[in-house]
C-alpha positions, -999 to 999 in steps of 0.1 A, spaced: 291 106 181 286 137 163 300 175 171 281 202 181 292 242 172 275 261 201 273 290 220 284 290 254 257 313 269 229 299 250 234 256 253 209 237 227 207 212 253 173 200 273 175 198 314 192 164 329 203 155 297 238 143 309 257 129 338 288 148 331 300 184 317 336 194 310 346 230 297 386 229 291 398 267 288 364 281 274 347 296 303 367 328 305 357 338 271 324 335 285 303 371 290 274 361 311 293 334 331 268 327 359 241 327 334 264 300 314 270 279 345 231 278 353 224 263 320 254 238 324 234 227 357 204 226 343 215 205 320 230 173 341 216 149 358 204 146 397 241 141 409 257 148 374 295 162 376 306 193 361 348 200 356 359 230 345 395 247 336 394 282 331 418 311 330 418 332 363 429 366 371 468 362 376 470 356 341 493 379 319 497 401 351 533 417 336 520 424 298 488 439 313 512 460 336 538 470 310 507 482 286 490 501 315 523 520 323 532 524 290 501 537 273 495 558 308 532 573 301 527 578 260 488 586 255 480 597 293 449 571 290 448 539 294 427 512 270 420 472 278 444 450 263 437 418 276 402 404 284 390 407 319 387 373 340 374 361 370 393 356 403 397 323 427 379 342 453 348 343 428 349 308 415 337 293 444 303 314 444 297 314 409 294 276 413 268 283 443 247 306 426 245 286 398 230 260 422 261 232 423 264 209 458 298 204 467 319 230 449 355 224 450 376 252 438 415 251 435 439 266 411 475 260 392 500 287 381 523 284 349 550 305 343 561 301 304 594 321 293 595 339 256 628 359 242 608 394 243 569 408 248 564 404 207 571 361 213 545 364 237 520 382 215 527 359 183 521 329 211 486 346 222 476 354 185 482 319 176 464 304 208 435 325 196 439 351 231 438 380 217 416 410 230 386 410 221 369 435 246 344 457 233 357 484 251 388 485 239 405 512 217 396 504 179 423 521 164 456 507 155 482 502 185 504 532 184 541 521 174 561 543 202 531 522 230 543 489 218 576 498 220 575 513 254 553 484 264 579 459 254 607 480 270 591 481 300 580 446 304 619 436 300 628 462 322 601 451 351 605 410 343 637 401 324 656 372 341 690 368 343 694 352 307 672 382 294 640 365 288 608 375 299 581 355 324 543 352 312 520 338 339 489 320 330 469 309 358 445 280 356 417 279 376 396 243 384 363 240 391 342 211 408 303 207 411 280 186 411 240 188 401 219 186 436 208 150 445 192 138 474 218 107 480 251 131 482 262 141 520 246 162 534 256 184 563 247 174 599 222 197 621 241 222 646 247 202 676 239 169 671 278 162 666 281 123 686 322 135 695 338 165 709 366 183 686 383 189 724 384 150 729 400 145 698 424 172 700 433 161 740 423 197 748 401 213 777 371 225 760 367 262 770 333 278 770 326 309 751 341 343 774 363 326 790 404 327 792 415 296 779 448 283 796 478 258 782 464 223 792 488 206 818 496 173 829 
């Protein structure tokens, strides 16, 4: 089996050429991401699987607010510092426009711990997370911003021993290439069982007052 160096928006791959497609903390890096997630569907089989783990939005929510606060109080601008990433709320629809049956969306938060804000950045530099927005500033990080940065993330975050929280959250993605044996959902009204049966409830008709059920 050999390797493959890639690009992420543009796969070398032909349609239904495989039953299953993992991305493991890739897709956030990602520019056109629904364009990225057609191809991936494209590319599997009828009922093919597709897992994904991405970074979501909650991630690095207390350096990105000690940088906006700090550049805002020593420049009076304020420049991206971390790259921007999609929410929960959008995974779900991403995976249905790219075409998937059956998304399945959920999410994990991690909260790692580091002495000050420069741990965390040496950790990010050697993760290979560093900005890399276009948009951002191109000159050099101005020393009394990093300072007032790091002072102000310890002064927002700093636990009781003095170090500082980092959140990363993980976001998980399920789909699955259409197929006409997968479930499929039933016709409006041709339920064979009543929810109010089930439930041991009087079923009450649209408009009117529904009243505690008694004995």
């Amino acid at each position: 089996m050999g390797a493959v160096a890639m690009d992420e928006e543009n796969l070398p791959v032909a349609d239904n050429a495989f039953d299953l497609a993992i991305s493991c903390l890739a897709l956030h890096w990602v520019n056109d991401l629904p364009g990225a997630l057609v191809q991936i569907r494209r590319a599997l089989r009828p009922d093919g699987l597709f897992l994904a783990a991405f970074l979501g939005g909650d991630t690095l929510i207390e350096l990105r607010r000690s940088f906006l606060e700090a550049e805002a109080e020593t420049t009076g601008g304020a420049s991206p510092h971390t790259s921007p990433v999609a929410d929960i709320a959008d995974a779900g629809s991403l995976l249905q426009r790219a075409g998937f049956a059956l998304p399945v969306v959920d999410t994990d938060t991690l909260t790692v711990t580091y002495d000050d804000m420069f741990a965390l950045m040496r950790d990010l530099r050697g993760m290979g997370e560093t900005n890399a927005v276009a948009a951002r500033t191109k000159s050099c990080l101005r020393r009394d911003t990093l300072f007032a940065a790091a002072a102000r993330y310890q002064e927002l975050y700093a636990e009781e021993d003095g170090r500082i929280p980092a959140t990363f959250q993980i976001i998980w993605m399920t789909g699955w290439a259409p197929a006409a044996t997968q479930p499929q959902p039933l016709r409006p009204g041709s339920a064979g069982a009543r929810l109010a049966d089930a439930l041991d409830a009087d079923e009450i008709a649209t408009g009117d007052k529904a009243t505690p059920k008694t004995e």
